[in-house]
C-alpha positions as a printed NumPy array, in Angstrom:
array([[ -35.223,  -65.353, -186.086],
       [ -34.612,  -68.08 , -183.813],
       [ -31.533,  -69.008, -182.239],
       [ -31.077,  -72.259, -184.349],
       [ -31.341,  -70.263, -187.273],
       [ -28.92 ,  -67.729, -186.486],
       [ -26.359,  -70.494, -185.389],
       [ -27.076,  -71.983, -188.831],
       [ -26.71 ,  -69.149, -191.069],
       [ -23.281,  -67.891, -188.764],
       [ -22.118,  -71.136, -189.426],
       [ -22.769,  -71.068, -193.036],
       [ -21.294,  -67.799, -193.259],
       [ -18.096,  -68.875, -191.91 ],
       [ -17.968,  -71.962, -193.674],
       [ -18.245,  -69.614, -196.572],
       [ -15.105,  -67.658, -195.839],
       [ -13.358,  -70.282, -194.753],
       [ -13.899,  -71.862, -198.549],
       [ -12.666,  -68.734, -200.042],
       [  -9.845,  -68.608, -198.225],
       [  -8.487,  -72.443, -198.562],
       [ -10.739,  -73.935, -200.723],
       [ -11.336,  -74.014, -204.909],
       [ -13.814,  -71.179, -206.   ],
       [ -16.357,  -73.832, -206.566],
       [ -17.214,  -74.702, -202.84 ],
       [ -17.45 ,  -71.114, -201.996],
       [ -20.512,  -70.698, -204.812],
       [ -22.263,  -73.66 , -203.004],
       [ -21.946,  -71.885, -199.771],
       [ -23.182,  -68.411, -200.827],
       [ -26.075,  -70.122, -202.536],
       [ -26.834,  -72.509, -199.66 ],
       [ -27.008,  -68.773, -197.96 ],
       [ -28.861,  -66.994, -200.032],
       [ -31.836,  -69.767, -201.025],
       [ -32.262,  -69.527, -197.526],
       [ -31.616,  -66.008, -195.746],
       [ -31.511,  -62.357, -196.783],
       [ -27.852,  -62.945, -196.963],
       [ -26.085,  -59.745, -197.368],
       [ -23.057,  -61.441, -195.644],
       [ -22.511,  -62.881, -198.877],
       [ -21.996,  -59.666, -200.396],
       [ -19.403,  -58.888, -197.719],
       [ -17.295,  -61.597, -197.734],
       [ -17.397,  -61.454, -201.347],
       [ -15.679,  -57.673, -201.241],
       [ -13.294,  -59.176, -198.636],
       [ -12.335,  -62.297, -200.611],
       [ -12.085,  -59.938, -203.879],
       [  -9.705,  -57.908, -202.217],
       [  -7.557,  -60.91 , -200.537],
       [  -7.26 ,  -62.377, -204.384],
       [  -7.615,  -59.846, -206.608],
       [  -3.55 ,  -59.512, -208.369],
       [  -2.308,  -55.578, -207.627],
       [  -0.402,  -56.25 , -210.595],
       [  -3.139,  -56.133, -213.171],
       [  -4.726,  -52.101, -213.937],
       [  -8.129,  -54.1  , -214.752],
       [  -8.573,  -56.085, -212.374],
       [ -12.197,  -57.272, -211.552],
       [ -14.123,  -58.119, -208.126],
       [ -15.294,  -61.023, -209.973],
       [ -16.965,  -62.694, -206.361],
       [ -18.735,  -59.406, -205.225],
       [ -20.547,  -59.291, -208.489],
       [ -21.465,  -62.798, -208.67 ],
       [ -22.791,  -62.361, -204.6  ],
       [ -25.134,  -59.081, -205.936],
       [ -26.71 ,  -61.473, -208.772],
       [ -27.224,  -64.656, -206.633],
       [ -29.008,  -61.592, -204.316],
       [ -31.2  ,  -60.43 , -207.406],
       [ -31.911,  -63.542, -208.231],
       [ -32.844,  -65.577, -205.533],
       [ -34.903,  -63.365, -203.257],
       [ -38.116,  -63.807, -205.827],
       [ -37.336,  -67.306, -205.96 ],
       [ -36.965,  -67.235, -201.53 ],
       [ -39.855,  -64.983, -201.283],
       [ -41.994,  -67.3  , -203.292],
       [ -40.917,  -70.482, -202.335],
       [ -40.3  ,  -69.99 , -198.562],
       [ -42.785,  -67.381, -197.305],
       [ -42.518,  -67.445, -193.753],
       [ -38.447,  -67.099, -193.54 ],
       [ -37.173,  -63.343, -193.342]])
């Protein structure tokens, strides 16, 4: 991968996290999918455990890691789609 590339997906990474942190659920979904219609983005994944645990209530017995499991779909689903569509990116 080139340089530009990996400057480009580290900064859509951290704009990611950043999102999830300050901004509305909404903008962090754009991010991860901006990520992962591009890259193998397993990043997603991890920031999606992190930002799971930062907001997930420790009041509630069932709570759910709503983000991580929403990351591992946009995963499923979009590596077909990024395989297909853009064959030369890895």
């Amino acid at each position: 991968m080139s340089s530009r590339a990996s400057r480009i997906r580290v900064a859509l990474g951290a704009l990611m996290l950043v999102s999830g942190l300050f901004l509305p659920w909404y903008v962090t979904l754009v991010w991860a999918l901006a990520l992962c219609l591009r890259y193998r983005a397993w990043e997603v994944v991890g920031i999606a455990v992190m930002l799971d645990l930062f907001w997930m209530p420790t009041s509630l017995p069932l709570a759910f890691p709503y983000m991580t499991l929403c990351a591992l779909a946009l995963l499923a689903v979009f590596e077909p789609l990024r395989k297909q569509l853009l064959t030369d990116v890895m």
